[in-house]
C-alpha positions as CSV (number, residue, x, y, z in Angstrom):
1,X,98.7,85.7,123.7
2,X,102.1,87.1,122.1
3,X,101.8,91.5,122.2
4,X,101.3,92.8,118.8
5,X,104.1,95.5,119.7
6,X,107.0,93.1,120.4
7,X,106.9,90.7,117.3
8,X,106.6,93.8,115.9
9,X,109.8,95.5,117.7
10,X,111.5,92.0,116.6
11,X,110.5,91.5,113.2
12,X,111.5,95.5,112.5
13,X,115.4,95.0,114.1
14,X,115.5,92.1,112.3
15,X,114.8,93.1,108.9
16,X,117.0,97.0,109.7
17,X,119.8,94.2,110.3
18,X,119.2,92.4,107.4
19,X,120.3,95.4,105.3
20,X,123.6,96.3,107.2
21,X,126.9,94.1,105.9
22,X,129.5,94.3,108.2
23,X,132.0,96.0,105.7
24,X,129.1,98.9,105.9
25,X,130.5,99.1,109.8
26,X,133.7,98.5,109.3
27,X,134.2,95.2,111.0
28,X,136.0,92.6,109.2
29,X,134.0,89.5,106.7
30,X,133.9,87.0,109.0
31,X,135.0,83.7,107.7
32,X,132.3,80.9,106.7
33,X,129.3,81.1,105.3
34,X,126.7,83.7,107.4
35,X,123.7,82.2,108.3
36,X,121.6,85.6,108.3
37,X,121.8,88.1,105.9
38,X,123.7,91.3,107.0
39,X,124.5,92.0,111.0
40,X,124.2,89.7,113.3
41,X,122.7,90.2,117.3
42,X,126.1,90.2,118.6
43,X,127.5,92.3,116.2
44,X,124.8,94.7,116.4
45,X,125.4,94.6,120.4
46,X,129.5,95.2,120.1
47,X,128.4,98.2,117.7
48,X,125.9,100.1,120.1
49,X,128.1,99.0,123.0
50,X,125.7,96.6,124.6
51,X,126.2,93.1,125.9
52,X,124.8,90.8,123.3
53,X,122.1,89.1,125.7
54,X,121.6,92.9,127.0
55,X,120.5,93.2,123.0
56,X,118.7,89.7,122.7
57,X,116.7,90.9,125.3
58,X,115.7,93.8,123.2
59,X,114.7,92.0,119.8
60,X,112.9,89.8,122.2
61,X,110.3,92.5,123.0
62,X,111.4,93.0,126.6
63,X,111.9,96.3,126.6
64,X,111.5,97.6,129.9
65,X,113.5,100.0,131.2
66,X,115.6,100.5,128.2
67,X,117.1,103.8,128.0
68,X,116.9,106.4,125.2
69,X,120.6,106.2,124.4
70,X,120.7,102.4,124.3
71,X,117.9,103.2,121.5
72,X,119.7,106.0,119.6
73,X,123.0,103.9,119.9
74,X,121.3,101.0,118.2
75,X,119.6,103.4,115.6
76,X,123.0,104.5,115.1
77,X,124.4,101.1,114.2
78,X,121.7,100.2,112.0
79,X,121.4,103.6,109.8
80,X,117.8,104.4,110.9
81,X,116.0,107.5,108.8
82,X,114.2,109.6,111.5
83,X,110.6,107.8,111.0
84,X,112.5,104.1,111.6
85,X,114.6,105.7,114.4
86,X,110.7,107.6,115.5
87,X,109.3,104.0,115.4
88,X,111.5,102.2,117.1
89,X,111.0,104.0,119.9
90,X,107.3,103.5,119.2
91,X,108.3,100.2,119.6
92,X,110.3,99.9,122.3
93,X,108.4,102.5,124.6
94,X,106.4,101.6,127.6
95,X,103.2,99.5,127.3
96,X,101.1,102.5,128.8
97,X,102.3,104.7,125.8
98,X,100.9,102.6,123.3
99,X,97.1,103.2,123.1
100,X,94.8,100.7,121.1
101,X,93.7,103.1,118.9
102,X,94.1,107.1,117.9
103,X,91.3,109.1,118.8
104,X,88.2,109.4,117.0
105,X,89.1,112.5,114.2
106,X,86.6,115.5,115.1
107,X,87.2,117.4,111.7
108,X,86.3,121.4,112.8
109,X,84.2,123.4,110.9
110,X,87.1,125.5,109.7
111,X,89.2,122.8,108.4
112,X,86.0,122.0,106.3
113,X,85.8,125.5,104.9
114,X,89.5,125.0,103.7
115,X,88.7,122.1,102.0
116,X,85.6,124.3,100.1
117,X,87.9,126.5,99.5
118,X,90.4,124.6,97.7
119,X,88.3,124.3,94.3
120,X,91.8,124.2,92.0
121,X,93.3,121.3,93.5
122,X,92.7,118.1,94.9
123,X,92.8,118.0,98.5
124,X,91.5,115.7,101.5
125,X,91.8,114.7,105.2
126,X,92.9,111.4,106.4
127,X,92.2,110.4,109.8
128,X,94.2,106.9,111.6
129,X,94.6,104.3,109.6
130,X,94.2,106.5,106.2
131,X,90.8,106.6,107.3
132,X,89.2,109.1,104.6
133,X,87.6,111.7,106.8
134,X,86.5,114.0,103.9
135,X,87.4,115.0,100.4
136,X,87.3,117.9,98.6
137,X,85.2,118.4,95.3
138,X,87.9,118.3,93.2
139,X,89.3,115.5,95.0
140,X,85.9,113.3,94.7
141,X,86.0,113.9,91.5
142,X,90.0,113.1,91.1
143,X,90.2,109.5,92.9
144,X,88.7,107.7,90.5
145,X,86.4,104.9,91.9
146,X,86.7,106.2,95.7
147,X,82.9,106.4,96.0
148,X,82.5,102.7,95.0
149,X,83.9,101.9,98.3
150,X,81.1,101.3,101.1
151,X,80.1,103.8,103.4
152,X,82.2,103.3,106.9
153,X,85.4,101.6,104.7
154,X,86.6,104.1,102.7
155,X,90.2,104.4,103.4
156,X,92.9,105.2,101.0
157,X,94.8,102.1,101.5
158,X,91.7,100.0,100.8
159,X,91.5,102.3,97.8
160,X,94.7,101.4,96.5
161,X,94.4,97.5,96.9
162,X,90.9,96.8,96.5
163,X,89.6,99.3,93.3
164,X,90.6,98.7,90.0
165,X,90.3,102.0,88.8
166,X,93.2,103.1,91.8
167,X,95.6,100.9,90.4
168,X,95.0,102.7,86.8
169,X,95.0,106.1,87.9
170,X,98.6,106.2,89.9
171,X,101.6,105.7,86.5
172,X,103.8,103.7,89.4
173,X,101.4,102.5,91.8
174,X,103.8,100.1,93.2
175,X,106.0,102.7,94.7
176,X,102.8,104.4,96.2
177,X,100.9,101.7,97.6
178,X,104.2,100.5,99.2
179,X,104.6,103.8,100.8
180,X,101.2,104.0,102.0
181,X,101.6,100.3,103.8
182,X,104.8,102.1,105.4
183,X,102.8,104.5,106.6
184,X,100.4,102.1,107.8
185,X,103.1,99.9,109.4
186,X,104.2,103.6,111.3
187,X,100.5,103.9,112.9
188,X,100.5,100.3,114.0
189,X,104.2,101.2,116.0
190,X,102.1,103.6,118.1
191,X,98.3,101.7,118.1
192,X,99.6,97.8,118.0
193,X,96.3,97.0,119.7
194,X,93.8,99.5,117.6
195,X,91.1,96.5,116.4
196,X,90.1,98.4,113.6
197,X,93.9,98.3,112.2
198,X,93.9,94.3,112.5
199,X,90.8,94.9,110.6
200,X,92.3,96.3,107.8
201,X,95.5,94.0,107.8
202,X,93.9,91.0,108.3
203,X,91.1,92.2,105.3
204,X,94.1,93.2,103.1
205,X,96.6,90.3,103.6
206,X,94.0,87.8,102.8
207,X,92.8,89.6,99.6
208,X,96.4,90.8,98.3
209,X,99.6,89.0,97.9
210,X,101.6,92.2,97.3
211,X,100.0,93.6,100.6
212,X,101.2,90.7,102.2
213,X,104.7,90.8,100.9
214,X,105.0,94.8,102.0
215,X,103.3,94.8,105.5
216,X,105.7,91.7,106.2
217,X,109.1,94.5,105.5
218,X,108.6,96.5,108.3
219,X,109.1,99.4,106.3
220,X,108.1,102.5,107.6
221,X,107.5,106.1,106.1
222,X,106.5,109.3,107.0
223,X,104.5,111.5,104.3
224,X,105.8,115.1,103.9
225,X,106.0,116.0,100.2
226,X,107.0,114.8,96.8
227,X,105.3,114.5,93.6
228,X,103.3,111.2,91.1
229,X,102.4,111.3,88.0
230,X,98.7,109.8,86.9
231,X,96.5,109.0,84.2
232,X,93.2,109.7,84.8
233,X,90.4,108.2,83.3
234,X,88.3,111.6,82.1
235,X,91.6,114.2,81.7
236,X,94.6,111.4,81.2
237,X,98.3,112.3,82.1
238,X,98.1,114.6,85.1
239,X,101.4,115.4,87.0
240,X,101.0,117.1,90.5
241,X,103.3,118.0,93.7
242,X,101.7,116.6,97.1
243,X,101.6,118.6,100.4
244,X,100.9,116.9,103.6
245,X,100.1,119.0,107.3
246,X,98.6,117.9,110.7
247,X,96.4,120.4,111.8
248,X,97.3,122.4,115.2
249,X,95.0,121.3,117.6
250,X,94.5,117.4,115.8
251,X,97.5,115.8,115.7
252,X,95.4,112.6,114.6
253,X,94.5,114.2,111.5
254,X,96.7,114.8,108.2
255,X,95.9,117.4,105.4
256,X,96.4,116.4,102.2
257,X,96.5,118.8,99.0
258,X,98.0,118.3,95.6
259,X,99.9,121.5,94.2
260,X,100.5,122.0,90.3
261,X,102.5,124.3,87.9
262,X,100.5,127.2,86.5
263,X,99.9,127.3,83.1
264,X,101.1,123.5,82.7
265,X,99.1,120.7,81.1
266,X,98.4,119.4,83.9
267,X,97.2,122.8,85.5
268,X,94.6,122.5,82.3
269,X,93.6,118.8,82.9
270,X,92.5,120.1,86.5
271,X,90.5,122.3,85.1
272,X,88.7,120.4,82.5
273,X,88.1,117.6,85.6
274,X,86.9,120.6,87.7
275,X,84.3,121.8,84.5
276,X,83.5,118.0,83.8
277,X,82.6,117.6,87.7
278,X,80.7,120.4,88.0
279,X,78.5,119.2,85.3
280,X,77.2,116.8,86.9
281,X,79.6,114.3,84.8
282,X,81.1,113.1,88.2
283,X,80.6,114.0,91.9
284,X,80.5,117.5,91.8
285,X,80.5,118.4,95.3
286,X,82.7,117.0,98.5
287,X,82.0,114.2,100.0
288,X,82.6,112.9,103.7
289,X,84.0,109.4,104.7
290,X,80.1,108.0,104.5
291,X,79.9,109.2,101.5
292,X,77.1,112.1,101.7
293,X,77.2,115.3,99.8
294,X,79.2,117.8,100.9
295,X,81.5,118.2,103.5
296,X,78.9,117.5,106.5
297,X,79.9,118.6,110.0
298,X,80.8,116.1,112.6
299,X,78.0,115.1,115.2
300,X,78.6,117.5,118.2
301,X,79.8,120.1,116.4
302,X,78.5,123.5,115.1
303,X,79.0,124.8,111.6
């Protein structure tokens, strides 16, 4: 059976070729016609100063004992961002390194009080996979359609492929449903063997074309910050910053929060949603991944 990690580590230099033209590096157009788009192996290998079967080697998946500056050197020559240069290390690193799956996310009492806490904004906490761990109240009440996902398979990028009422809510939900598969396509450089993930994929690439299409890039992307613009289905346009931080103590954990101007439109349309939840129009409290009310400790641990 081939390892999940090295069609992976092939498929990935491959496509980061394919969007390098040798003018970019300064060699000369070669004559003829190229048979592959941008660099090819051996040009890659004369960049990062390799021998070109010393690279072959490499976008074969046999990695073993390749050093760190062989890696950055062929980073280099393909103009990686720091989460493509992060995953092809991911990538190329030993077998051992590579577990099947993260951990099983433990959310701590105080992270929960944060979330109740956070009554102005939506705000969440993603586990691996985009697992949805819990949610704040806001947030249940902000992700329209999230609770219509079963209990054990909610997961934002399920959300975003699978509900209808996700693809209304996000104004360019292209552009965020392709980040979120880069993110996705990150976790599998580190947990190639996690069966839930194949799960997921192999749920996804059957139901969704576009899924398909995105998973195949090899893109990869790491969440920080930004900003979307929505329409939501009770409040309509909304326009909020993002915020994303991994917990000290559980690095397999993200938290998620939204951040909005004061005083803005949008600051308004939060509070209507808040007012319109809390009436019982919507959920009106939290809500963890299986979908009870309120944010409900984890088994084993005290409140």
């Amino acid at each position: 059976m081939s390892d999940p990690a090295a069609n992976d580590l092939r498929e990935f230099l491959r496509t980061r070729r394919a969007r390098v033209s040798p003018q970019d590096t300064g060699l000369p157009a070669s004559m003829g016609v190229r048979r592959v788009p941008g660099l090819r192996r051996e040009e890659v290998a004369l960049l990062a100063g390799v021998s070109a079967e010393y690279y072959e080697r490499l976008e074969r998946g046999r990695t073993r004992n390749v050093s760190a500056s062989v890696l950055d050197a062929v980073a280099r020559v393909l103009r990686l961002d720091p989460a493509e240069r992060d995953h092809l290390f991911a990538l190329a690193g030993p077998a051992r390194a590579r577990s099947a799956a993260a951990p099983v996310p433990r959310l701590r009492p105080g992270l929960r009080r944060v979330l109740d806490l956070m009554t102005g904004v939506p705000a969440l906490v993603l586990g691996p996979r985009q697992d949805l761990v819990a949610v704040n109240a806001l947030g249940s009440a902000f992700y329209a359609g999230l609770d219509t996902l079963p209990a054990g398979r909610r997961n934002m990028v399920r959300y975003l492929f699978t509900v209808d009422a996700a693809r209304e809510l996000y104004e360019d939900w292209a552009a965020t449903a392709r980040r979120i598969v880069a993110e996705l396509r990150r976790y599998a450089g580190r947990h190639p063997h996690d069966p839930g993930l194949a799960d997921l994929v192999g749920d996804l690439a059957v139901r969704d074309p576009d899924f398909r299409r995105w998973w195949a890039e090899h893109d990869v992307y790491l969440r920080e910050h930004g900003g979307k613009r929505y329409h939501h289905p009770v409040v309509g346009p909304v326009e909020l910053g993002y915020e994303a931080f991994t917990p000290v103590g559980q690095p397999e954990l993200v938290l998620g929060t939204h951040t909005v101007e004061p005083r803005s439109p949008s600051a308004e349309a939060l509070a209507l949603l808040a007012d319109w939840a809390a009436a019982g129009s919507g959920r009106g409290e939290g809500a963890t991944e299986d979908g009870t009310a309120g944010i409900a400790p984890d088994p084993g641990t005290a409140p």
